[in-house]
Steps between C-alpha positions, in 0.01 A plus 500: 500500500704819344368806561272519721246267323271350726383160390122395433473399853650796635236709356219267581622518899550888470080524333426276785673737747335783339141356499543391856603811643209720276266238696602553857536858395067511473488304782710738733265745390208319610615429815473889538185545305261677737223378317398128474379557142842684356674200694274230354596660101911528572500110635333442179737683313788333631380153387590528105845584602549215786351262233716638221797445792442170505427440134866652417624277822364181375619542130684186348781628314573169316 
């Protein structure tokens, strides 16, 4: 790996990182959420991103 090139992998873990952390991002800000209904809408934003997570996580590469 010259370069700096990540490999196919590498990129798939660093999208998997990124996903992850956009997730628990929505959910740290429902925790705050003063209302129950702006809570309820970010935990259901953050599930296409822990779902993509673990899409990108469980990708077979071979």
């Amino acid at each position: 790996m010259a370069g700096g090139e990540l490999t196919a992998g590498e990129v798939l873990d660093e999208a998997a990182d990124s996903a992850v952390l956009t997730g628990l991002l929505a959910l740290q800000e429902a925790r705050i959420a003063s209302n129950p209904c702006t809570a309820a809408e970010l935990c259901l934003s953050a599930v296409p991103h822990i779902a993509l997570a673990v899409t990108l996580a469980s990708a077979d590469l071979d």
